[in-house]
BALOBA-1460 file (C-alpha; in Angstrom, 3 decimals):
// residues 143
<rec num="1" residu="x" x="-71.956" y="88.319" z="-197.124"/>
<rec num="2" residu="x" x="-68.998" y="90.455" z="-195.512"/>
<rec num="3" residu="x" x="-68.269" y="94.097" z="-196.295"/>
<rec num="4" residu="x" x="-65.418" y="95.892" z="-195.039"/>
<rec num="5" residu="x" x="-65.681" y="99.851" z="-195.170"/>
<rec num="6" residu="x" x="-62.366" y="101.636" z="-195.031"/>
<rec num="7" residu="x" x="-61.467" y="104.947" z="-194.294"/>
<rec num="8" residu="x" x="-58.004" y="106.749" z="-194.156"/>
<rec num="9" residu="x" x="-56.182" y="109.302" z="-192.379"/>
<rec num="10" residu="x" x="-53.033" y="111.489" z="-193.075"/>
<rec num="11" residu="x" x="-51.310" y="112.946" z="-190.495"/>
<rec num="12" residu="x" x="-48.603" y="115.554" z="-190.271"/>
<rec num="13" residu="x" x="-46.672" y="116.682" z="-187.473"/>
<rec num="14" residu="x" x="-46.725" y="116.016" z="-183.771"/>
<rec num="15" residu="x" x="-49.833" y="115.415" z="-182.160"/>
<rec num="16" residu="x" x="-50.304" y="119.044" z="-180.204"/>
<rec num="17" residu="x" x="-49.978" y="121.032" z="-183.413"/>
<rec num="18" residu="x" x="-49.959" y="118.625" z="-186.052"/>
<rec num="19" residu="x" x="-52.997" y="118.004" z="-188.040"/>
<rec num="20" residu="x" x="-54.647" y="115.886" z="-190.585"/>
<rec num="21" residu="x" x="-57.119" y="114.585" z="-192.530"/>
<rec num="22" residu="x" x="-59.927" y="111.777" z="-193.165"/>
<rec num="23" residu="x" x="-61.297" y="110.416" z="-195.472"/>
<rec num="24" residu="x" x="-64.231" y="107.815" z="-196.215"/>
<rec num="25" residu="x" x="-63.098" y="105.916" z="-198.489"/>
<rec num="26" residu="x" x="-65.630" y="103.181" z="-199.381"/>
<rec num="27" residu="x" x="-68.322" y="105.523" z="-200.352"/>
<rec num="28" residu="x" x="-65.897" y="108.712" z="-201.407"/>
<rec num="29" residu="x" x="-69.076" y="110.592" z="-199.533"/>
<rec num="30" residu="x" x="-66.732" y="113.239" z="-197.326"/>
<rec num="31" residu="x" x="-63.150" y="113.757" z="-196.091"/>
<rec num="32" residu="x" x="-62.636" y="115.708" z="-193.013"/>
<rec num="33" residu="x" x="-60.146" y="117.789" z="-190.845"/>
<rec num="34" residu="x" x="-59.045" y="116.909" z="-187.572"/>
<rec num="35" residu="x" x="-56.518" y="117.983" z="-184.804"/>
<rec num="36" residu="x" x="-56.358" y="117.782" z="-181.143"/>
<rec num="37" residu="x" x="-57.824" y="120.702" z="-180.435"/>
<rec num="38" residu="x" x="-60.804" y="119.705" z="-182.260"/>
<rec num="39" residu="x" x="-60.606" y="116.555" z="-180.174"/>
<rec num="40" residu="x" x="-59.865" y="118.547" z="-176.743"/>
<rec num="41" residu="x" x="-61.653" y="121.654" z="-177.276"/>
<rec num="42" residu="x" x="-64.243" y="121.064" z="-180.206"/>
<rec num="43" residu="x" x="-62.351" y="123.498" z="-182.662"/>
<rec num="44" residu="x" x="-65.165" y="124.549" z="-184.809"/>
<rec num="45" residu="x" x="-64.444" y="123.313" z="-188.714"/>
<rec num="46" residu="x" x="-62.524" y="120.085" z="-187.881"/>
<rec num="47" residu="x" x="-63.833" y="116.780" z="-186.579"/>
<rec num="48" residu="x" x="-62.825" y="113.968" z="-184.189"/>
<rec num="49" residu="x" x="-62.614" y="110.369" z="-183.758"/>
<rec num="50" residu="x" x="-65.556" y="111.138" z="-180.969"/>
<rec num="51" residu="x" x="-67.771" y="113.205" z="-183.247"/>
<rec num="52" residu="x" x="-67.337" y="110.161" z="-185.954"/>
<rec num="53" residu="x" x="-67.905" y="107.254" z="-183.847"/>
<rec num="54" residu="x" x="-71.187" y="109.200" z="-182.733"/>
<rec num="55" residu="x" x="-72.513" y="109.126" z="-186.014"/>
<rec num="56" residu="x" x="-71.492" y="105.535" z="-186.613"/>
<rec num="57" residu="x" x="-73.615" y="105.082" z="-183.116"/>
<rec num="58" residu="x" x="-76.469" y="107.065" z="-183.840"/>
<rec num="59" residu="x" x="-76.822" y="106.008" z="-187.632"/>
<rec num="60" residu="x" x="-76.556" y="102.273" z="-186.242"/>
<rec num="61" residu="x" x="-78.611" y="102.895" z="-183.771"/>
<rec num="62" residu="x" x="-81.713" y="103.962" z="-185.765"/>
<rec num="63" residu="x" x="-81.172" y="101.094" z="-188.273"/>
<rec num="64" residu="x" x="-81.745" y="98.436" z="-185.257"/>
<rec num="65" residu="x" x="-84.148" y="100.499" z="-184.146"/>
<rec num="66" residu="x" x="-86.557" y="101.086" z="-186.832"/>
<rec num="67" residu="x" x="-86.536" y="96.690" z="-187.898"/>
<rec num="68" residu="x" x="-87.579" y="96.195" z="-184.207"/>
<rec num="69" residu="x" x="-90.373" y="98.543" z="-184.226"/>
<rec num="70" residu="x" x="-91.342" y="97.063" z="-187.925"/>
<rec num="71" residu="x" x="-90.517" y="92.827" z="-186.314"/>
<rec num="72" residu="x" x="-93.025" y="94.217" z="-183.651"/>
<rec num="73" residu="x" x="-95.872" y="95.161" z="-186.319"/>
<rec num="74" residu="x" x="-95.357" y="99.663" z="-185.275"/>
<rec num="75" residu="x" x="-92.819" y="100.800" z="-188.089"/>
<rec num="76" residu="x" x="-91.964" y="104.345" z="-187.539"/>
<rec num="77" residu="x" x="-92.668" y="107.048" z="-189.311"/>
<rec num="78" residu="x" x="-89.654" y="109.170" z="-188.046"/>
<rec num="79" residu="x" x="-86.757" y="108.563" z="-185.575"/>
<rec num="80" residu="x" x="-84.763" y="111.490" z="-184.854"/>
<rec num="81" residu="x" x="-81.339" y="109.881" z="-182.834"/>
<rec num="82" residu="x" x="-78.328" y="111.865" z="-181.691"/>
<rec num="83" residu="x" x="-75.728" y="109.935" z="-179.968"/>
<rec num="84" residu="x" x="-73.255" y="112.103" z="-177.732"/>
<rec num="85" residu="x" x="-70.013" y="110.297" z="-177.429"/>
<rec num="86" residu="x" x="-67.725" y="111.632" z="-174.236"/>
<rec num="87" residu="x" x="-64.255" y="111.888" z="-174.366"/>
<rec num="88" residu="x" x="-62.541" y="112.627" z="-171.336"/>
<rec num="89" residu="x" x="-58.490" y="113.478" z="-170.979"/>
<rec num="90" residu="x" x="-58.436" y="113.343" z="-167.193"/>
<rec num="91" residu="x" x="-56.084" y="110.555" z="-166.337"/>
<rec num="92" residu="x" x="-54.938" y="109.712" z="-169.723"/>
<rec num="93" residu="x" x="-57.169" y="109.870" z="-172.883"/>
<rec num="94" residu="x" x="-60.065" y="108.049" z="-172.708"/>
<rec num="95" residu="x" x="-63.801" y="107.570" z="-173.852"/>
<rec num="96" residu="x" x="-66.491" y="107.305" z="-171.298"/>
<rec num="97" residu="x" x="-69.646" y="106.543" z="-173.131"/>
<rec num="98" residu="x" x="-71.979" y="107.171" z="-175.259"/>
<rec num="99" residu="x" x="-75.717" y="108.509" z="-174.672"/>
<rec num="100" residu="x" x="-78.414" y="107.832" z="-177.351"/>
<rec num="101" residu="x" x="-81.391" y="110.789" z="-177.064"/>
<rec num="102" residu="x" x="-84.233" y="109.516" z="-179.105"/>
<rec num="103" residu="x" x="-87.420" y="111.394" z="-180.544"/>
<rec num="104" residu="x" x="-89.470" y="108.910" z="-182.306"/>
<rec num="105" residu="x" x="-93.268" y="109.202" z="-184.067"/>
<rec num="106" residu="x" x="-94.311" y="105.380" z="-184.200"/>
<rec num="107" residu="x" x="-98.315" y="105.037" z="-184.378"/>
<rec num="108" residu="x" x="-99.595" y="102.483" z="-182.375"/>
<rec num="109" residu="x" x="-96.997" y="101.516" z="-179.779"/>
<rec num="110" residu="x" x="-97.630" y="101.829" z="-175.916"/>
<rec num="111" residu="x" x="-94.832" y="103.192" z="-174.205"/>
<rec num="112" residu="x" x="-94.106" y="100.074" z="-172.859"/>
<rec num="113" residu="x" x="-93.441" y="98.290" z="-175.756"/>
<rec num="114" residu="x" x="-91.184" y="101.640" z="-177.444"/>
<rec num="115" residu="x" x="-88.837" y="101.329" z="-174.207"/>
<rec num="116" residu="x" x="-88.402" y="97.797" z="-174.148"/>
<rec num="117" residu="x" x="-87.898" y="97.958" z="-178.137"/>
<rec num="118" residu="x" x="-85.579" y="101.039" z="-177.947"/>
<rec num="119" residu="x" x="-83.628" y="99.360" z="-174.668"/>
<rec num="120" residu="x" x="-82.945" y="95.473" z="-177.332"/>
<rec num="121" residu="x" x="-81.885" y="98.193" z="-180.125"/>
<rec num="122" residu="x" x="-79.532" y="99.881" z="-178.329"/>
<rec num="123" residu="x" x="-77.863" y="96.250" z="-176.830"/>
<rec num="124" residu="x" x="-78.031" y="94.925" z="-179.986"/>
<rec num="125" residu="x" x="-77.097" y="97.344" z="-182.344"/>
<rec num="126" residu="x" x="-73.808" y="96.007" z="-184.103"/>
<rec num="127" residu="x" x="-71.905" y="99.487" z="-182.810"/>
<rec num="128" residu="x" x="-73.405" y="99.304" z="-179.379"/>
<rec num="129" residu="x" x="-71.715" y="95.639" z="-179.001"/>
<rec num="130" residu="x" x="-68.328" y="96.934" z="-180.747"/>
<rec num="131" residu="x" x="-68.265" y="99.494" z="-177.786"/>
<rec num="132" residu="x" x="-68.970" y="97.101" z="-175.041"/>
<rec num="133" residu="x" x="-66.036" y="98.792" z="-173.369"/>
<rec num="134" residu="x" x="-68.126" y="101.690" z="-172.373"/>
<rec num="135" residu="x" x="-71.463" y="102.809" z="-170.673"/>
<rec num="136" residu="x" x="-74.205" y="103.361" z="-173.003"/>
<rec num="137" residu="x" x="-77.039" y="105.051" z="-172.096"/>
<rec num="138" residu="x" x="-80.729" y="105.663" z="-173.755"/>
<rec num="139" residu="x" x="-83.463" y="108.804" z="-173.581"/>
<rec num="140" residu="x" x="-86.366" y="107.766" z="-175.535"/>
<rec num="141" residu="x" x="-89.299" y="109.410" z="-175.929"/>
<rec num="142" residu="x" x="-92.653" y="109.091" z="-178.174"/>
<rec num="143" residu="x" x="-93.240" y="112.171" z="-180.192"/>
């Protein structure tokens, strides 16, 4: 089974001082502001393409994440993930990567095991491979 998710944007004016909106559409959950200088400067109140795709990553992430730990018989009982997405305007407009910092509480794992687990989650995780284009990096730790 396939299921496409959709979200739209409006956008008004140029792309200095115009702004716009977004909205999820699929689940009707949120609709956001964004400009460049949220994109550029991280205007407080508005969002950015960045800021989005880092919760796609980190919410991703911890999906992949928590089925390996449970495949490998040490289901967590938390996983705390932010994933900080870098966009850089130097030389054109560009992302750079994305770095997943991981606090997890799973009982019964050696630290072995949780890296190699957490390094497979974040290769394999479907927006990890849709962002192939960039580095990824991982800070995991045991709680």
């Amino acid at each position: 089974m396939a299921l496409t998710s959709e979200a739209t944007t409006m956008w008004h004016g140029d792309l200095m001082s115009g702004k716009g909106t977004t909205s999820l559409d699929s689940s009707e959950a949120a609709e956001f502001e964004v400009n460049w200088k949220a994109r550029t400067d991280g205007e407080g109140g508005h969002t950015n393409p960045e800021e989005l795709l880092a919760a796609a990553h980190s919410a991703c992430f911890s999906m992949a994440f928590s089925n390996l730990l449970a495949q490998n018989g040490t289901p967590p009982d938390s996983l705390q993930v932010t994933a900080a997405i870098t966009f850089d305007t130097t030389g054109g407009a560009h992302i750079t990567g994305s770095h997943l910092l991981v606090s997890a509480k799973v009982p019964g794992i050696s630290e072995e095991d949780f890296e190699r687990i957490a390094d497979d989650a974040k290769d394999g995780c479907p927006v990890s491979k849709a962002l192939t284009g960039i580095d990824i990096t991982i800070e995991a730790s045991l709680a």
